[in-house]
N, C-alpha and C positions, 0 to 999 in steps of 0.2 A: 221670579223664578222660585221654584218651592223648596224651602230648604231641607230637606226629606229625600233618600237616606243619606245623612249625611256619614264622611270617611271616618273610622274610628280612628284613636292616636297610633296606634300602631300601624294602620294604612299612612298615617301622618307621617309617622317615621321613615318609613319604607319612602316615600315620596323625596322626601328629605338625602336619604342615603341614597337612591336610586337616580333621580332628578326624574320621575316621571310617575305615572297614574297607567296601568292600561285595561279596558275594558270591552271583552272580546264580544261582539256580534249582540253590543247593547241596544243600536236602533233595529227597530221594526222592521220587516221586507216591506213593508208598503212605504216607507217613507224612502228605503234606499231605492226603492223602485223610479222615485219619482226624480231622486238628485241628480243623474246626470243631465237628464233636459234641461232641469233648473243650472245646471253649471254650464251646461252648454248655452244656453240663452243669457248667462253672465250674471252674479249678484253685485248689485249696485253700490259704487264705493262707499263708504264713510269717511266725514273728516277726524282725524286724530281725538283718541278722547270723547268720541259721541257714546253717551248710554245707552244701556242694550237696547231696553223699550225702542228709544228711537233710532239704533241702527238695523235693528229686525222686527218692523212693525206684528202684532199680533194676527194672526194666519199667515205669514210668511214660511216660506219650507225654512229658513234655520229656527228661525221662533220657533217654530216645533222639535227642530232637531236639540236647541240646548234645553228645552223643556224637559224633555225625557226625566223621568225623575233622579236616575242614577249619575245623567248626566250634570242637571241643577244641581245636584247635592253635591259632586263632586266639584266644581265648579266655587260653589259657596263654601267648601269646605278649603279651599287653595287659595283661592282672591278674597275670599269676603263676600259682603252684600253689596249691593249696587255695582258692580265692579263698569268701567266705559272699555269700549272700544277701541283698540291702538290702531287694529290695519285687519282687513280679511284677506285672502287668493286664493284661487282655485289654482292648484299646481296639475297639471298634465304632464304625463311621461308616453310621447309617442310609441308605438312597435318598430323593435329595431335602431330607435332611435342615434345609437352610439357615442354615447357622451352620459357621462357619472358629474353628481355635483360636488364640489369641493369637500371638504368637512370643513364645518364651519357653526358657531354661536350667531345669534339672531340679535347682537346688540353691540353696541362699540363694549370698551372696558367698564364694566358694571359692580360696583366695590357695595355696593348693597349689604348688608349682611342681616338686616330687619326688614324685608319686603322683597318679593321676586314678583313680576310676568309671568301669565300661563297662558301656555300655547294648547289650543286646542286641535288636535289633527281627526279627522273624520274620513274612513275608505268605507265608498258607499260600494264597492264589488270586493269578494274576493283578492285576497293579492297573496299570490305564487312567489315561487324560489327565482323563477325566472321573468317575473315582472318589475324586476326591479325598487323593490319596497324601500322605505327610508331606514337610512343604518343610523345608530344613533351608539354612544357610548356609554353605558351606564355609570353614574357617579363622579362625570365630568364636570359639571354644572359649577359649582364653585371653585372650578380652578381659572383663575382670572387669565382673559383672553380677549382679544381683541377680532370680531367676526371670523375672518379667514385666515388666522394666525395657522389654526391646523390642518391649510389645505396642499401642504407639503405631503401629510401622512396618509397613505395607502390604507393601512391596515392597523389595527392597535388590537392587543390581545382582549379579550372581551367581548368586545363590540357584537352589535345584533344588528341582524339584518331583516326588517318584518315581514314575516309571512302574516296571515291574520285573516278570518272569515268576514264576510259581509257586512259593514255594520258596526265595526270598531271604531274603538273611540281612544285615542291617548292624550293624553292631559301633560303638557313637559314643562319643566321648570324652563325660562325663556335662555340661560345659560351652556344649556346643554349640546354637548358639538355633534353635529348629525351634518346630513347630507341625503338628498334624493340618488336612488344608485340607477344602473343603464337599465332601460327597459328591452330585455331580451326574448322578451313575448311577442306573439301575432296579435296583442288584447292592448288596449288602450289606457293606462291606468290616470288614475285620479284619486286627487287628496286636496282636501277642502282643511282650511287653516282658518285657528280666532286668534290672535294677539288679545287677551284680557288686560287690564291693569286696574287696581287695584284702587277705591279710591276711600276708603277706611285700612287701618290698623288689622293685618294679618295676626292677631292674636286669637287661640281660642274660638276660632270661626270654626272648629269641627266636633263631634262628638265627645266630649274628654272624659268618661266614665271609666274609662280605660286609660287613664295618664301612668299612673303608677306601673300599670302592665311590663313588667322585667322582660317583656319582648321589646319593646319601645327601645330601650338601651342597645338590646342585642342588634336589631333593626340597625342605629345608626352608628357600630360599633365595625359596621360591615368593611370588608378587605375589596379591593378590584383589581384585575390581573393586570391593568394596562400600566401600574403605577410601581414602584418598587414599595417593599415596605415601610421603609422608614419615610418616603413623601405619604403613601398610604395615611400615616398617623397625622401629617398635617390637613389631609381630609375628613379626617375626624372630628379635627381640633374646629375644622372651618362648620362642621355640623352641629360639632354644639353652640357654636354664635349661633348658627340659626335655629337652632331647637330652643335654643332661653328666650331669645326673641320673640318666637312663635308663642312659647306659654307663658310668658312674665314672669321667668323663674332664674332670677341669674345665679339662682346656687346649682341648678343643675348642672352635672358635670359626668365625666369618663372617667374611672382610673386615675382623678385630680388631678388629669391635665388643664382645663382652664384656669381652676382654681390655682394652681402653682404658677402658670403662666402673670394671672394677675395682681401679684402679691409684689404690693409694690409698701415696705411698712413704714410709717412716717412718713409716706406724700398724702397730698391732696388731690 
């Protein structure tokens, strides 16, 4: 995959704080042209952990789809290089169907705090208000949860429900609680999914010309309605493990909350 263009730190961040990447109507009409047949004729499983090379031989329709360069770069910029294969599906949402999918995380309980999963979502049509788009929560991602722990919850203040032009691509931290919602269209909807993992060190795999950039901070400084404020600042707390992590910098910090948190004086 080419690693060109890759995200800058501040997309970095933004990913980090958000739990997600999205990039509207970045495949081509000729290639969304051609995905539903190919989803309708079925792409062929892989086992756990196979390398892209060999889970999307080269002219295969997704070989070309994570090709894309903004795709690759993005891709390389989250997981790293060589990244394997965890699982792919073609999700279908009937017309009319009546039935919403839980809210729910894509992993049992996940205490990671130096490496994530990234899910690749791909809508090779149009998806409307009333097709049923996938709702996802922004900034959920590292609040530790166990798959369908949140499929009690309706509604959470926040939350997005995706409309999106032909052709989008969203990249999500594999953490993040989302759900496929009812497809209340006469249209057929579809969403094509990659489980990536990671099989080098998420450091510094993106652009860093931009580290220092005082947007970086602001980025993962961010507030989300669904949370009160004072859990708020433990989401903070949980983005800067992953922001030191990500750059190799464990003096990075917020307002000296890691730093005060860690100050342990006279231990080992």
């Amino acid at each position: 995959m080419t690693t060109t263009p890759l995200l800058s730190s501040v997309e970095m961040a933004r990913f980090v704080a958000n739990g997600f990447h999205r990039m509207d109507a970045v495949v081509p009409d000729e290639l969304n042209a051609k995905a539903i047949g190919v989803f309708d004729a079925g792409v062929p499983p892989v086992p756990y952990g196979t390398p892209v090379d060999e889970a999307f031989p080269e002219g295969s329709f997704v070989r070309d789809l994570i090709a894309i360069p903004a795709v690759a770069g993005a891709i390389r910029s989250l997981v790293g290089p060589d990244p394997t294969v965890d699982h792919h599906a073609v999700h279908i949402r009937e017309p009319h169907e009546g039935g919403a999918q839980p809210l729910h995380g894509d992993a049992i309980i996940d205490t990671r705090t130096d490496a994530f999963d990234v899910q690749l979502m791909y809508y090779p049509q149009e998806v409307t208000g009333t097709m049923g788009g996938t709702l996802s929560v922004p900034g959920s991602h590292l609040r530790r949860t166990n798959e369908s722990d949140t499929g009690r919850y309706q509604n959470l203040r926040g939350q997005t429900r995706l409309t999106c032009p032909a052709g989008t691509v969203v990249l999500l931290h594999h953490g993040i609680w989302h759900g496929g919602r009812r497809n209340d269209s006469d249209i057929r909807r579809y969403m094509f999914k990659i489980r990536f993992n990671p099989t080098a060190p998420q450091v510094r795999t993106w652009d860093v010309s931009d580290l220092d950039d005082p947007r970086v901070s602001e980025e993962l400084s961010r507030f989300f309605p669904w949370c009160e404020h004072a859990t708020g600042r433990l989401e903070i707390y949980n983005r800067i493990k992953v922001w030191r992590a990500l750059t190799n910098n464990t003096a990075f910090d917020i307002d000296y909350w890691a730093t005060r948190v860690a100050n342990r004086p006279g231990r080992v």
